[in-house]
Biopython code that builds the backbone (N, CA, C, O; Angstrom):
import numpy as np
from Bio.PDB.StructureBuilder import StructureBuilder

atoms = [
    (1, "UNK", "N", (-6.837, -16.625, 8.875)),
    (1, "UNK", "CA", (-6.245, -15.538, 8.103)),
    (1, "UNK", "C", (-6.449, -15.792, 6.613)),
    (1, "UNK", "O", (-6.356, -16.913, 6.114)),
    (2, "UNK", "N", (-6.735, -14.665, 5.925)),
    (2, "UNK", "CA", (-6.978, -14.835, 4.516)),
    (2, "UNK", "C", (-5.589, -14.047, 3.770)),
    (2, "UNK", "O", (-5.709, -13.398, 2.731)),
    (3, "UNK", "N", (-4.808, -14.154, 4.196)),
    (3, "UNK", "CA", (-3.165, -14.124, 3.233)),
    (3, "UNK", "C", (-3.083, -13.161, 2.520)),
    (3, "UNK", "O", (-2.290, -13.054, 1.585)),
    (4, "UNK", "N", (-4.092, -12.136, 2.957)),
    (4, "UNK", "CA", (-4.130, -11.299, 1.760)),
    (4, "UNK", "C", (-3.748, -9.367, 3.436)),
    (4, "UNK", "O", (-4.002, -9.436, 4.638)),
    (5, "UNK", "N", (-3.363, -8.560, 2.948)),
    (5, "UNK", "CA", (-3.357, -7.729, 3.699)),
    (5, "UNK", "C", (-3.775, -5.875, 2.859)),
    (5, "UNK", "O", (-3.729, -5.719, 1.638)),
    (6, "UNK", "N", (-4.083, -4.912, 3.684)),
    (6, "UNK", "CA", (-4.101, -3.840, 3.175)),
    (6, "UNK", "C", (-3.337, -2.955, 3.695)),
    (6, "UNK", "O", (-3.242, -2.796, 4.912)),
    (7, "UNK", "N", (-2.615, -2.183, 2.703)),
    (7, "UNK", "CA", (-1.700, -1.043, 2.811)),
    (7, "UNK", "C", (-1.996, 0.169, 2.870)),
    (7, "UNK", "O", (-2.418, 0.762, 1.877)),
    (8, "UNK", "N", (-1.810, 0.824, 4.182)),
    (8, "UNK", "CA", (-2.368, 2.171, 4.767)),
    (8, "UNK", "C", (-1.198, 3.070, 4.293)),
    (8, "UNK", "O", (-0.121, 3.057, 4.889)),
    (9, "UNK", "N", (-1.498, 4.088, 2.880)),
    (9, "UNK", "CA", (-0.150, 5.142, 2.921)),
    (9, "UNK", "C", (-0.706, 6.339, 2.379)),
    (9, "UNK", "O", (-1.524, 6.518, 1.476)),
    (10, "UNK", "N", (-0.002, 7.223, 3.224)),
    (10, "UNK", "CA", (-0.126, 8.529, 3.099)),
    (10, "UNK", "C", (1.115, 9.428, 2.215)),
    (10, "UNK", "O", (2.328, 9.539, 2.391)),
    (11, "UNK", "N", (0.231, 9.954, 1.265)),
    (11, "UNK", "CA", (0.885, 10.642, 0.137)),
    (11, "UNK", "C", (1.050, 12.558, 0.062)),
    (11, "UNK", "O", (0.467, 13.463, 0.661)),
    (12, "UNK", "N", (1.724, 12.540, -0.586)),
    (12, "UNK", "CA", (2.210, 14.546, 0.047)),
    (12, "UNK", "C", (1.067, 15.086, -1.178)),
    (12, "UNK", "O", (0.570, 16.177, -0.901)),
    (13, "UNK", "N", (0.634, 14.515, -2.378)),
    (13, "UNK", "CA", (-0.133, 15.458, -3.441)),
    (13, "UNK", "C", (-1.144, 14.228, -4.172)),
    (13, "UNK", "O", (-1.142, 13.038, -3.857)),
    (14, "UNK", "N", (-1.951, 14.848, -5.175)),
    (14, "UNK", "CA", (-2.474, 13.340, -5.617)),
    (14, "UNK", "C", (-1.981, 12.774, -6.812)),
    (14, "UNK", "O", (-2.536, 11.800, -7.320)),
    (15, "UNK", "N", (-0.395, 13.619, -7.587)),
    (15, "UNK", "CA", (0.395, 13.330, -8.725)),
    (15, "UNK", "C", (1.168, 12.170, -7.784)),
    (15, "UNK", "O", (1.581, 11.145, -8.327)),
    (16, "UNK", "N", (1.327, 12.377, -6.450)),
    (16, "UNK", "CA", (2.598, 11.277, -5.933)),
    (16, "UNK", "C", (1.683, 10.107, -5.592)),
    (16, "UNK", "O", (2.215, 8.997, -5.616)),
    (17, "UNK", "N", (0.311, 10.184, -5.261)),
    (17, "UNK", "CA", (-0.003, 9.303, -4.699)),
    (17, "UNK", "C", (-0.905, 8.369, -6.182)),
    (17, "UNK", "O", (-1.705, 7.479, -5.895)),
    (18, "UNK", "N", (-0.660, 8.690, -7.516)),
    (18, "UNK", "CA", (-0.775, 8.540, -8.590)),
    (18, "UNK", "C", (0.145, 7.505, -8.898)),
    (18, "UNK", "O", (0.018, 6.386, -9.397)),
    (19, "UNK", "N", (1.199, 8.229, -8.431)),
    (19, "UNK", "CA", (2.629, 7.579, -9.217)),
    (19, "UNK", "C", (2.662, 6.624, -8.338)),
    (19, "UNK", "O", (2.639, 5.675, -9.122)),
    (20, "UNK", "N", (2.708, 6.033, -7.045)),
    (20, "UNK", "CA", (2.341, 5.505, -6.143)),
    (20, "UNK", "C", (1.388, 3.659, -6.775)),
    (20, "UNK", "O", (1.633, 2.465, -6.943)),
    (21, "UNK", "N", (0.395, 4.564, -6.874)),
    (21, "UNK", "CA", (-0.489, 3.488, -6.786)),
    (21, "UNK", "C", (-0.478, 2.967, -8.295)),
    (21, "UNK", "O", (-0.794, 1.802, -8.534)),
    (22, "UNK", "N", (-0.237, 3.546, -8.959)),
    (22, "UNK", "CA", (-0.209, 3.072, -10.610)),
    (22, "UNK", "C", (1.179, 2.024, -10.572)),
    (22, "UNK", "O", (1.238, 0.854, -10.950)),
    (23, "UNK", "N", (1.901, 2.597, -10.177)),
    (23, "UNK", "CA", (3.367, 1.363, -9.688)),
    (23, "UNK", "C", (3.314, 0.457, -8.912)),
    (23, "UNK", "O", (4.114, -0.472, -9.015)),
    (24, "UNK", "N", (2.729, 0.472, -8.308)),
    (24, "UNK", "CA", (2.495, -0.886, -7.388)),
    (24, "UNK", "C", (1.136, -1.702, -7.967)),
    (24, "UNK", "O", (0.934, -2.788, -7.426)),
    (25, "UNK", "N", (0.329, -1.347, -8.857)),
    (25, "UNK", "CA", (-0.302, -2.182, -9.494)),
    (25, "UNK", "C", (0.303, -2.693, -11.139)),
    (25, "UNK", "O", (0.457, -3.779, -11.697)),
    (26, "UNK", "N", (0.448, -1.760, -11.378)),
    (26, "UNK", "CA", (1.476, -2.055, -12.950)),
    (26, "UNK", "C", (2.563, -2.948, -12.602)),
    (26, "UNK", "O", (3.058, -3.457, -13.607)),
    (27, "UNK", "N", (3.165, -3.351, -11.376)),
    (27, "UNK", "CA", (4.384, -4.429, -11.361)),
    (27, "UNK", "C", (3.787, -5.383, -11.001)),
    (27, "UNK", "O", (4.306, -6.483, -11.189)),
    (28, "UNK", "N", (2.570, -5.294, -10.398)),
    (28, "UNK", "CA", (1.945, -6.566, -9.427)),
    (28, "UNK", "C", (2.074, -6.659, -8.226)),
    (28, "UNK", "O", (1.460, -7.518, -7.593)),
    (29, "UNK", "N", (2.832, -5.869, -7.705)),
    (29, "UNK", "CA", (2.929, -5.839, -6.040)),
    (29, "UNK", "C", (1.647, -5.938, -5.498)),
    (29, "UNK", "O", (1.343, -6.778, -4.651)),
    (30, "UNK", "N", (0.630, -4.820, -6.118)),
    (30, "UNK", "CA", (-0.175, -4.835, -5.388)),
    (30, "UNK", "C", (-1.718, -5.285, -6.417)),
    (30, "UNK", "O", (-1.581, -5.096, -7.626)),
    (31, "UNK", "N", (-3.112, -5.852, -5.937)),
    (31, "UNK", "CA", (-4.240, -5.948, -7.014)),
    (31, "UNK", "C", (-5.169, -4.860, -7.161)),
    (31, "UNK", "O", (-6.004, -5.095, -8.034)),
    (32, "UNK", "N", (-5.346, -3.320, -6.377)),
    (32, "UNK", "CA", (-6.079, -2.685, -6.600)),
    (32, "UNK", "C", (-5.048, -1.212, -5.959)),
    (32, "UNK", "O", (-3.881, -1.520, -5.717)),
    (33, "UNK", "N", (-5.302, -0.217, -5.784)),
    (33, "UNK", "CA", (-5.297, 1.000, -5.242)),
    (33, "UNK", "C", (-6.356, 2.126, -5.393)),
    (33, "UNK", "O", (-6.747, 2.558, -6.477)),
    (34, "UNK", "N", (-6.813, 2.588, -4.050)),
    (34, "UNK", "CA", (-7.667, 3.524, -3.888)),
    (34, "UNK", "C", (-6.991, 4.539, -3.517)),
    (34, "UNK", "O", (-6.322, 4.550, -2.483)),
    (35, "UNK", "N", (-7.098, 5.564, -4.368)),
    (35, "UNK", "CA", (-6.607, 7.349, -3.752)),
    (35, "UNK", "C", (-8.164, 7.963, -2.777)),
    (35, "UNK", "O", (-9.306, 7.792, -3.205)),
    (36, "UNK", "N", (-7.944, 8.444, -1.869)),
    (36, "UNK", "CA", (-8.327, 9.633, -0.694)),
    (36, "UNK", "C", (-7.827, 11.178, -1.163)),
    (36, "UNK", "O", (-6.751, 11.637, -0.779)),
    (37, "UNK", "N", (-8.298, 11.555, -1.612)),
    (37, "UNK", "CA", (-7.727, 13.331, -1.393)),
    (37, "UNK", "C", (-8.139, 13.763, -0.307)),
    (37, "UNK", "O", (-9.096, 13.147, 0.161)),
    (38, "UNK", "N", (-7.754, 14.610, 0.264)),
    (38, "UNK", "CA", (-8.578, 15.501, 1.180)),
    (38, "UNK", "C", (-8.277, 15.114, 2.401)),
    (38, "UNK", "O", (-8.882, 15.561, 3.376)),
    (39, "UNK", "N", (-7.581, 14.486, 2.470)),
    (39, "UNK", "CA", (-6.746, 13.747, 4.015)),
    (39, "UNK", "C", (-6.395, 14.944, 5.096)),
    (39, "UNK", "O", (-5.706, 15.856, 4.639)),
    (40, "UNK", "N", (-6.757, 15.035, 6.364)),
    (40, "UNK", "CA", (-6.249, 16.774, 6.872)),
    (40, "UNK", "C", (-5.389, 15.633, 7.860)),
    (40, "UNK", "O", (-5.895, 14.570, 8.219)),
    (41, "UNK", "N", (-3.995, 16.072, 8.222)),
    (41, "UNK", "CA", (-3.301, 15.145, 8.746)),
    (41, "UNK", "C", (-2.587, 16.229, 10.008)),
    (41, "UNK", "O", (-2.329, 17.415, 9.803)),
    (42, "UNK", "N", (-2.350, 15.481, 11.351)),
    (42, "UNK", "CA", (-1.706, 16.163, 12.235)),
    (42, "UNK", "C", (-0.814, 15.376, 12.948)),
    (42, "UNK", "O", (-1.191, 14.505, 13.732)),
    (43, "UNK", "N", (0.619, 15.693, 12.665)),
    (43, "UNK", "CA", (1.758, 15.084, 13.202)),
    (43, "UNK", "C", (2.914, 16.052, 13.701)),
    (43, "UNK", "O", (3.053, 17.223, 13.349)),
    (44, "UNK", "N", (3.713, 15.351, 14.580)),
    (44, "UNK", "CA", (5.207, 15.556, 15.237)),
    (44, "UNK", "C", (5.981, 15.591, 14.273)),
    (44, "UNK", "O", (5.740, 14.583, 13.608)),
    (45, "UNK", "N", (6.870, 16.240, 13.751)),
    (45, "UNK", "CA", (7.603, 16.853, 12.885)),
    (45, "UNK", "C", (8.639, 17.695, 13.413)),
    (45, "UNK", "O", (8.345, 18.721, 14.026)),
    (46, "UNK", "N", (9.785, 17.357, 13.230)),
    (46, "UNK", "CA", (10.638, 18.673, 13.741)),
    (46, "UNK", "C", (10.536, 19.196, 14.852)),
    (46, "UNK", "O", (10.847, 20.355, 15.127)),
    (47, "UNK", "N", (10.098, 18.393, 15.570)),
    (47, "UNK", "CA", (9.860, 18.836, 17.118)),
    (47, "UNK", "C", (8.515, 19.817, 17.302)),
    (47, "UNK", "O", (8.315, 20.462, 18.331)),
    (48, "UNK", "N", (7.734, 19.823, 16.279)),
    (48, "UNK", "CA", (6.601, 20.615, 16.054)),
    (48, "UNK", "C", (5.210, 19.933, 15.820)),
    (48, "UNK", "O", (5.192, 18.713, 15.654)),
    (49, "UNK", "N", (4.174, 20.570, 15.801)),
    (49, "UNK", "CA", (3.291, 19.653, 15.017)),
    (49, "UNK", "C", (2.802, 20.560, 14.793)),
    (49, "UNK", "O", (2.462, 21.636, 15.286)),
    (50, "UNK", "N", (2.772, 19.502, 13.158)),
    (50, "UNK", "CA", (2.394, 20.085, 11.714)),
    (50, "UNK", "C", (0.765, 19.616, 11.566)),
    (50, "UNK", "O", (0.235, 18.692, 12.183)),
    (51, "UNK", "N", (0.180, 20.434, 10.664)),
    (51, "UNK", "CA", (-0.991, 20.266, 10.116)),
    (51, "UNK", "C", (-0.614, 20.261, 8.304)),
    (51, "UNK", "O", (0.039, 21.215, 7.881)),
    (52, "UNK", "N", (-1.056, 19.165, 7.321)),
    (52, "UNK", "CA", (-1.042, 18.983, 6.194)),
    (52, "UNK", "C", (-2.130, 18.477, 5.927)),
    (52, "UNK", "O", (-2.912, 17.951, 6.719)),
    (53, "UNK", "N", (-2.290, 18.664, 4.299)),
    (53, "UNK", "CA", (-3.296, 17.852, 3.688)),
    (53, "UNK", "C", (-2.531, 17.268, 3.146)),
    (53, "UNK", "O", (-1.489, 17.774, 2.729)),
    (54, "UNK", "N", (-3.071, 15.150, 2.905)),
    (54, "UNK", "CA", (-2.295, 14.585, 2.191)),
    (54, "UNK", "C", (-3.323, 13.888, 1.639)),
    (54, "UNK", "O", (-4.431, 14.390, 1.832)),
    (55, "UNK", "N", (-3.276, 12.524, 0.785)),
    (55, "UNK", "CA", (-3.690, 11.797, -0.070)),
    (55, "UNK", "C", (-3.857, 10.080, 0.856)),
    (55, "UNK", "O", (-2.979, 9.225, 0.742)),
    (56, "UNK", "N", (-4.507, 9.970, 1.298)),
    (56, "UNK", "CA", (-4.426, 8.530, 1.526)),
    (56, "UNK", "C", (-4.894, 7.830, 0.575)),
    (56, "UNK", "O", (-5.920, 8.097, -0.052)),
    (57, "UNK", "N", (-3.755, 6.334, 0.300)),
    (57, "UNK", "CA", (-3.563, 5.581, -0.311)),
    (57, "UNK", "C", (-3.860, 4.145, 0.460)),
    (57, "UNK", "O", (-3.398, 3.636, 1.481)),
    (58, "UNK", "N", (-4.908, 3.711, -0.568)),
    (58, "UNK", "CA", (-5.283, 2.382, 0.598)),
    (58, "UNK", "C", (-4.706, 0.810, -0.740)),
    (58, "UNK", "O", (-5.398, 0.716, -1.754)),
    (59, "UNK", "N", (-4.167, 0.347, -0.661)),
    (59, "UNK", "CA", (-3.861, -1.057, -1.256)),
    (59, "UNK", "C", (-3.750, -2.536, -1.227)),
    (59, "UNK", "O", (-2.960, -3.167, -0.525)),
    (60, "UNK", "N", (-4.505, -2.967, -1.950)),
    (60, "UNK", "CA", (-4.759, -4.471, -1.518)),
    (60, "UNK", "C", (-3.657, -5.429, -2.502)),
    (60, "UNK", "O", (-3.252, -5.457, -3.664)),
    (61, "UNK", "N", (-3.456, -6.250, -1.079)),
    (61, "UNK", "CA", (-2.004, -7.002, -2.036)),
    (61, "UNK", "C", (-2.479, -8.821, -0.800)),
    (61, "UNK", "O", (-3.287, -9.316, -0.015)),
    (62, "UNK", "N", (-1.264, -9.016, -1.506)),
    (62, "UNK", "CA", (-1.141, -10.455, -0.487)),
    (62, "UNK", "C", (-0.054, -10.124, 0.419)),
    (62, "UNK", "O", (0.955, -9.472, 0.149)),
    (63, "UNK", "N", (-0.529, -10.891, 2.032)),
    (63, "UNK", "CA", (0.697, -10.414, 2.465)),
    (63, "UNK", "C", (2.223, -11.308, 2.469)),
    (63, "UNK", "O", (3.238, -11.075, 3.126)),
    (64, "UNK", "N", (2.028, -12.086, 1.764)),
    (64, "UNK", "CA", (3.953, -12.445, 1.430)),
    (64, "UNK", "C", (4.154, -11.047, 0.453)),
    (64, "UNK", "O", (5.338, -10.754, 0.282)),
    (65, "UNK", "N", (3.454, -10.415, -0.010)),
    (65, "UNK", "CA", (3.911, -9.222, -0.897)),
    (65, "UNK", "C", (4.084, -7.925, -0.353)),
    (65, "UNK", "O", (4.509, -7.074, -1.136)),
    (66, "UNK", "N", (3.845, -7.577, 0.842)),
    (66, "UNK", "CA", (3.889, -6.482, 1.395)),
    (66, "UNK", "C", (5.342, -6.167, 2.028)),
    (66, "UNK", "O", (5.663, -5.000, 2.249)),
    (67, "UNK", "N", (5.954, -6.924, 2.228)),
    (67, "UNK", "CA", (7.284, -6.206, 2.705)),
    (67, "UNK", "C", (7.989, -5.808, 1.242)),
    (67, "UNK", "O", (8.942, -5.068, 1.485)),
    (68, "UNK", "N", (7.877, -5.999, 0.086)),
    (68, "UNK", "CA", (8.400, -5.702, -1.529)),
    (68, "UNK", "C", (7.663, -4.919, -1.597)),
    (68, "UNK", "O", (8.302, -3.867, -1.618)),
    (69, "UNK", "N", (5.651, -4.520, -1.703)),
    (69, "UNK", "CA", (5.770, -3.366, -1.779)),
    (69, "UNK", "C", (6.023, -2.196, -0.937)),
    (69, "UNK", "O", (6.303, -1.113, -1.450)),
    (70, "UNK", "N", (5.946, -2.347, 0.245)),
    (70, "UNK", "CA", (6.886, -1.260, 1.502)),
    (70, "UNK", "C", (7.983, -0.501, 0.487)),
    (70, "UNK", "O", (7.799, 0.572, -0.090)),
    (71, "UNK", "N", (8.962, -1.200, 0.437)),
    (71, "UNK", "CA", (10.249, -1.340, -0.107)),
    (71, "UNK", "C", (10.109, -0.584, -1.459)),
    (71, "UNK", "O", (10.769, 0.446, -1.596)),
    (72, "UNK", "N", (9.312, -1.005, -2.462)),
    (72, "UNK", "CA", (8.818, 0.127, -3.456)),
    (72, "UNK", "C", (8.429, 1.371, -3.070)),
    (72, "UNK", "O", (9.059, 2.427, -3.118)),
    (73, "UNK", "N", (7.261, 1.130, -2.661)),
    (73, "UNK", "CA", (6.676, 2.377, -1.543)),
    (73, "UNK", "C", (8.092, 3.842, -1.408)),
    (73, "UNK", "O", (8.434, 4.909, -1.918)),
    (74, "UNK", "N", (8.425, 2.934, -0.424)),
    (74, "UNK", "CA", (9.697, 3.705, 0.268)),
    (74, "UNK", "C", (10.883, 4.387, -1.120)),
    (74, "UNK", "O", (11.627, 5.368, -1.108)),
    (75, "UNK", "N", (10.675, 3.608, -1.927)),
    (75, "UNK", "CA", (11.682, 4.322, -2.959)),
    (75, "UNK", "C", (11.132, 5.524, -4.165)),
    (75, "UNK", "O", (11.814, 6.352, -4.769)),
    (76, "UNK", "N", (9.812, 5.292, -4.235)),
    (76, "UNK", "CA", (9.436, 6.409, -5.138)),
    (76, "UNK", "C", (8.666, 7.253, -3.909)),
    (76, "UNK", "O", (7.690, 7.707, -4.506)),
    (77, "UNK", "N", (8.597, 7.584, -2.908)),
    (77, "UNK", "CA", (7.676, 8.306, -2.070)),
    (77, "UNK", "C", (8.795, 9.772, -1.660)),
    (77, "UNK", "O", (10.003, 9.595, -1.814)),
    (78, "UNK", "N", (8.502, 10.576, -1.363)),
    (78, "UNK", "CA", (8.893, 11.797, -1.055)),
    (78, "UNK", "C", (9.336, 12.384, 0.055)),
    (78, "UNK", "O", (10.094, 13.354, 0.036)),
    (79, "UNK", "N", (8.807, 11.730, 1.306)),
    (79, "UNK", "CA", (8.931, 12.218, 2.551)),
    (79, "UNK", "C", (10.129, 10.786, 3.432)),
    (79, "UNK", "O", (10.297, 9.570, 3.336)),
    (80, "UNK", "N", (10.511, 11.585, 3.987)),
    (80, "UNK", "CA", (12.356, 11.041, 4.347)),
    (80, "UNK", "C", (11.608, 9.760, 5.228)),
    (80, "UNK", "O", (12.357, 8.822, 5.502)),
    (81, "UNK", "N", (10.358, 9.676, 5.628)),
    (81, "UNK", "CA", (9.750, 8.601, 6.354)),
    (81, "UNK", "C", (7.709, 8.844, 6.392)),
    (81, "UNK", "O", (6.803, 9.486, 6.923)),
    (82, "UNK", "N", (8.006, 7.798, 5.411)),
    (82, "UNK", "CA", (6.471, 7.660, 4.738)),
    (82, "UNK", "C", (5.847, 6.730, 5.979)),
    (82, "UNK", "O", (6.543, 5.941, 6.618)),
    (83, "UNK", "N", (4.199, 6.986, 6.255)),
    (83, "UNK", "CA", (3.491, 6.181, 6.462)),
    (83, "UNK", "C", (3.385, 5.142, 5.695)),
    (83, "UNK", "O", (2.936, 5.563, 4.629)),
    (84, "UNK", "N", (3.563, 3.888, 5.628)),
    (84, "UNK", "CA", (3.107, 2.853, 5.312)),
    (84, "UNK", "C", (2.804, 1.412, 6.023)),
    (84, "UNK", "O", (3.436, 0.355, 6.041)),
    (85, "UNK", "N", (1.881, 1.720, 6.453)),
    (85, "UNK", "CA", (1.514, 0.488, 7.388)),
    (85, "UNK", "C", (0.889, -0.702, 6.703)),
    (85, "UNK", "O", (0.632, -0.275, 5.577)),
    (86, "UNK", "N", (0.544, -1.827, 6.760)),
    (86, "UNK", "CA", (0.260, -3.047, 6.580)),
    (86, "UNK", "C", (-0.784, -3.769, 7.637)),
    (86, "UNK", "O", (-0.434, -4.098, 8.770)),
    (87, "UNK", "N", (-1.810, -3.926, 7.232)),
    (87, "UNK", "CA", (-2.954, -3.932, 7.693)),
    (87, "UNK", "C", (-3.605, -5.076, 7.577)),
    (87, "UNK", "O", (-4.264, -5.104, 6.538)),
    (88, "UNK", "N", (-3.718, -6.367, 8.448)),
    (88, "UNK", "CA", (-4.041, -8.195, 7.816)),
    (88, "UNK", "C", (-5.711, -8.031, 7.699)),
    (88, "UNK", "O", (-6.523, -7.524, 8.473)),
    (89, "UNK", "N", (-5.808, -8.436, 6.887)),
    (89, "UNK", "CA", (-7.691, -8.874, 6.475)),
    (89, "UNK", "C", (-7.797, -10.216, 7.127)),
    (89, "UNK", "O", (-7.200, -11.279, 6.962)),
    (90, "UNK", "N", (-8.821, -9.789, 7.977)),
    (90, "UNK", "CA", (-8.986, -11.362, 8.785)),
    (90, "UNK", "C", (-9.863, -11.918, 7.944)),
    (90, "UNK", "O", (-9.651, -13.118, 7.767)),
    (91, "UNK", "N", (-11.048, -11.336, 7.188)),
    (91, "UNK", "CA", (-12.198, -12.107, 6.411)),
    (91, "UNK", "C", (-12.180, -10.612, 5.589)),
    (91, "UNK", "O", (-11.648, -9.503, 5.637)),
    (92, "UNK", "N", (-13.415, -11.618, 4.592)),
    (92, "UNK", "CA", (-13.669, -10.626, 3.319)),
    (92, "UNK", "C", (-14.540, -11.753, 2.395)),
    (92, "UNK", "O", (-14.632, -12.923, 2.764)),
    (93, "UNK", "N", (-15.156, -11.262, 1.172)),
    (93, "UNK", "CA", (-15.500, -11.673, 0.553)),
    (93, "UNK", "C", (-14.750, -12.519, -0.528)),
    (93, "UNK", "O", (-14.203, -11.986, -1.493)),
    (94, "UNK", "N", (-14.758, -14.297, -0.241)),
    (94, "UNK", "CA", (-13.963, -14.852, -0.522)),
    (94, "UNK", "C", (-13.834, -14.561, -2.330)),
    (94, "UNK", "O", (-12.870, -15.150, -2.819)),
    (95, "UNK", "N", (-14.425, -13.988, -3.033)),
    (95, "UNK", "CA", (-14.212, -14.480, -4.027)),
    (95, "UNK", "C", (-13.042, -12.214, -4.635)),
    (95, "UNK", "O", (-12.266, -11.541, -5.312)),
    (96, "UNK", "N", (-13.833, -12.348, -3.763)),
    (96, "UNK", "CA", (-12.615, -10.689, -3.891)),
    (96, "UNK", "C", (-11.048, -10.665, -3.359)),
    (96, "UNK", "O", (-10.100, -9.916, -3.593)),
    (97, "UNK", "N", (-11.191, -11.622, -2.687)),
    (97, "UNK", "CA", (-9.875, -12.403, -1.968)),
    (97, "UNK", "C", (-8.925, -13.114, -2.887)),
    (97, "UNK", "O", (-7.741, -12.804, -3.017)),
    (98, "UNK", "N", (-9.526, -14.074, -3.502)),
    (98, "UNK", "CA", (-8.858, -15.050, -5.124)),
    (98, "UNK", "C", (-8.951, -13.982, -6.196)),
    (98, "UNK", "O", (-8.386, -14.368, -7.220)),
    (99, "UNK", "N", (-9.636, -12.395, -6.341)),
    (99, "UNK", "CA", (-9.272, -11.891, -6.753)),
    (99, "UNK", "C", (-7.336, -11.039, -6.622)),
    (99, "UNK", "O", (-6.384, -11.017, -7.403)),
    (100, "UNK", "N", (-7.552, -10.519, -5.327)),
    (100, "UNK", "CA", (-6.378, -9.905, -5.161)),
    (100, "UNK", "C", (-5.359, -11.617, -4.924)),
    (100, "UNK", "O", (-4.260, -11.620, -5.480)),
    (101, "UNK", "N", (-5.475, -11.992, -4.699)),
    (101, "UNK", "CA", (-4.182, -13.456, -4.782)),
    (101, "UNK", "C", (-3.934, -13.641, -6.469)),
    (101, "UNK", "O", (-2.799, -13.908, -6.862)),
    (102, "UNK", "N", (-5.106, -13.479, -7.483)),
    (102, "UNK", "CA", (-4.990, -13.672, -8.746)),
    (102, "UNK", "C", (-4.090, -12.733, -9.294)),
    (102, "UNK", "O", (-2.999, -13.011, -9.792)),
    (103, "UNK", "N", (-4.767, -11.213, -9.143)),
    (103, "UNK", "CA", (-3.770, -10.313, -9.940)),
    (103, "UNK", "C", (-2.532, -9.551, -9.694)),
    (103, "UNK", "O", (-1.992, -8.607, -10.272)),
    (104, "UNK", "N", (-2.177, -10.457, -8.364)),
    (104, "UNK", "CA", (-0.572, -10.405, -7.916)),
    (104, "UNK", "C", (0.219, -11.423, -8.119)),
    (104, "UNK", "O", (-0.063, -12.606, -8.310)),
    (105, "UNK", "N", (1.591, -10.698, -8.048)),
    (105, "UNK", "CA", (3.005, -11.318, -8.788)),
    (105, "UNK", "C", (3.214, -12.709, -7.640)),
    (105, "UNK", "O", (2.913, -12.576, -6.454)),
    (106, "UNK", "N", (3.805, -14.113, -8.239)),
    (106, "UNK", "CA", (3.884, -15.259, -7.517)),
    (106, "UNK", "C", (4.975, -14.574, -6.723)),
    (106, "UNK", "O", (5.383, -13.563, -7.294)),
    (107, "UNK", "N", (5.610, -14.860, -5.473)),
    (107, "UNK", "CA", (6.260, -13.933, -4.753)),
    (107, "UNK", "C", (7.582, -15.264, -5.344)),
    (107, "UNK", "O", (7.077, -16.217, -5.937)),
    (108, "UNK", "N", (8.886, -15.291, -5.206)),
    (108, "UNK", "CA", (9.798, -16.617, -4.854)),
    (108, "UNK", "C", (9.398, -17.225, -3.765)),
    (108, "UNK", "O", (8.980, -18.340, -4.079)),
    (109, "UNK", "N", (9.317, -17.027, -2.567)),
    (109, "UNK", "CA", (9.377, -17.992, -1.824)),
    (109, "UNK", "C", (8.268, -18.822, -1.807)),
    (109, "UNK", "O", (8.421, -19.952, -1.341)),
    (110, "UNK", "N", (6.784, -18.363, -2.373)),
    (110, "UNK", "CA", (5.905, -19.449, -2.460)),
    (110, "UNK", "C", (6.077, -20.463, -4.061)),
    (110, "UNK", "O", (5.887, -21.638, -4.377)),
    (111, "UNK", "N", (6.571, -19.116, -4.795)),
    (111, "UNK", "CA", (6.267, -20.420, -6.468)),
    (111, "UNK", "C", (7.651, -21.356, -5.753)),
    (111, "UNK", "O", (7.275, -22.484, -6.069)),
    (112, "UNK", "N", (8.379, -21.474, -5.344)),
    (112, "UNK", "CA", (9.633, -22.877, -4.780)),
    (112, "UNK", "C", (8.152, -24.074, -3.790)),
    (112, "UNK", "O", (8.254, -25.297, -3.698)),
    (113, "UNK", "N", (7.376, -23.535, -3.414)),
    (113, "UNK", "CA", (6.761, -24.398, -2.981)),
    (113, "UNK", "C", (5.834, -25.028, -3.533)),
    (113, "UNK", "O", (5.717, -26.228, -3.285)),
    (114, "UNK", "N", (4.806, -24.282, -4.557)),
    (114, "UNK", "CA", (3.788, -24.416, -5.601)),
    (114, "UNK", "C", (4.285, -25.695, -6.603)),
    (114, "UNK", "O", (3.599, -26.021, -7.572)),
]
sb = StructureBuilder()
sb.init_structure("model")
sb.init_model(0)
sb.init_chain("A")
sb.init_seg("    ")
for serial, (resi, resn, name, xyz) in enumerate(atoms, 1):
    if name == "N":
        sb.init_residue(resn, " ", resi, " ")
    sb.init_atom(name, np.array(xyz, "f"), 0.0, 1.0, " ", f" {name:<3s}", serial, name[0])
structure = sb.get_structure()
């Protein structure tokens, strides 16, 4: 495992999925964010299923950092229950890897060990 994971989230416009991804890189939660427009999405809703267009939001973080950004996620997002899944990178290009470990926040429980 390379300690690092990606965040699968789906956004209602591309101002939220803006505000989104600019916040979770501006605190450090996360080291990059990619916006998707054009997302055609089909889900259970209200006992219905809905058809929307949304914004997928893809984000690379470490994963001791992904349950904090969830938790962000979940507080500026719009819909009463956001997609946000968490996604482990088994391999990758190691040096894009010490990238995203570089330009994220030391979490507490590892700088007590560092």
């Amino acid at each position: 495992m390379t300690g690092c994971s990606t965040l699968y989230i789906t956004a209602s416009s591309v101002d939220e999925a803006e505000l989104i991804g600019r916040t979770l890189v501006a605190e450090r939660l996360v080291a990059c964010a990619n916006l998707v427009p054009g997302v055609r999405s089909f889900y259970q809703w209200d006992g219905k299923v809905q058809d929307g267009e949304e914004v997928l939001v893809l984000c690379k973080t470490r994963t001791d950092l992904a349950e904090g950004a969830i938790a962000r996620v979940k507080a500026l997002h719009s819909y009463d229950c956001p997609c946000i899944v968490a996604l482990p990178i088994e391999t990758g290009n190691p040096d894009y890897l010490d990238w995203i470990k570089s330009e994220t926040q030391i979490s507490e429980d590892t700088s007590a060990t560092s």
